[in-house]
C-alpha atoms as one frame of an Amber mdcrd trajectory, in Angstrom:
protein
  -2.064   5.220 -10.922  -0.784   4.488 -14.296  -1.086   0.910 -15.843   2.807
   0.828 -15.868   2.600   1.794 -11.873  -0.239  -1.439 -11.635   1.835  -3.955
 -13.389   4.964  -2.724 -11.140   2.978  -3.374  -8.328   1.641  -6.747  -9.174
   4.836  -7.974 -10.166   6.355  -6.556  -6.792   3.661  -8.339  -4.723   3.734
 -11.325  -6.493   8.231 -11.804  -5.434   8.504 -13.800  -2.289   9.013 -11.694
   0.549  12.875 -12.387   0.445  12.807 -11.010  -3.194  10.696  -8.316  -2.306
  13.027  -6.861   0.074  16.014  -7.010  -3.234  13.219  -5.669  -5.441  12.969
  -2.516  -3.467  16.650  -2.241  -2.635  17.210  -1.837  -6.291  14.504   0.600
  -7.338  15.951   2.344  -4.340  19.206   2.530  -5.350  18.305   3.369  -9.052
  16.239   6.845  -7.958  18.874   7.531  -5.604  21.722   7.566  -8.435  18.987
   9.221 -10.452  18.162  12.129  -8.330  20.230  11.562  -5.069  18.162  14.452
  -3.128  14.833  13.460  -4.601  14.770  17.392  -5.932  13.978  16.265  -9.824
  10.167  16.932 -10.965   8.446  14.037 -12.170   6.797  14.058 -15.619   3.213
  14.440 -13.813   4.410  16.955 -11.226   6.189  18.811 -13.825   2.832  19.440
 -15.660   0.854  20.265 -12.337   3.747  22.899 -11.982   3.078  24.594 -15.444
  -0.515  24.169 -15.378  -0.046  26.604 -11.795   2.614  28.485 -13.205   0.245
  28.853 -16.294  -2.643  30.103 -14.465  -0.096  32.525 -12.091   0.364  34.663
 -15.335  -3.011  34.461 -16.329  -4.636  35.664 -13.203  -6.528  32.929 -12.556
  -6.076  33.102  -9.058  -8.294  33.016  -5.937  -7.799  36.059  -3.436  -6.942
  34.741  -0.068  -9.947  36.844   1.721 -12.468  35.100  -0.954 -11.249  31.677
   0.720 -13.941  30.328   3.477 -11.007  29.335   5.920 -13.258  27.394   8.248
């Protein structure tokens, strides 16, 4: 967790639970009207997604019969 995520969540458990409740109806509301069908990549998932994609064209890949499925 990033210390912007920590600070978001000690300010959103320090609200009354009244305020708490408005607090989350607004972050809510601003993803939603920011990505309505949650399909947008975050920053960090967007790197996790290269980094694969990255290592896909590289051949860095483990066969599927070298994998110890049990």
């Amino acid at each position: 967790m990033t210390v912007e995520e920590q600070e978001i969540l000690t300010m959103y458990n320090t609200l009354p639970e009244a305020e708490q409740g408005l607090a989350y109806e607004l972050l809510r509301r601003l993803v939603l009207a920011w990505d309505p069908d949650f399909a947008k990549l975050t920053p960090s998932e967007r790197t996790g997604l290269e980094e694969s994609e990255r290592d896909l064209q590289e051949g860095r890949t483990v066969r599927m019969e070298d994998i110890d499925w049990d």
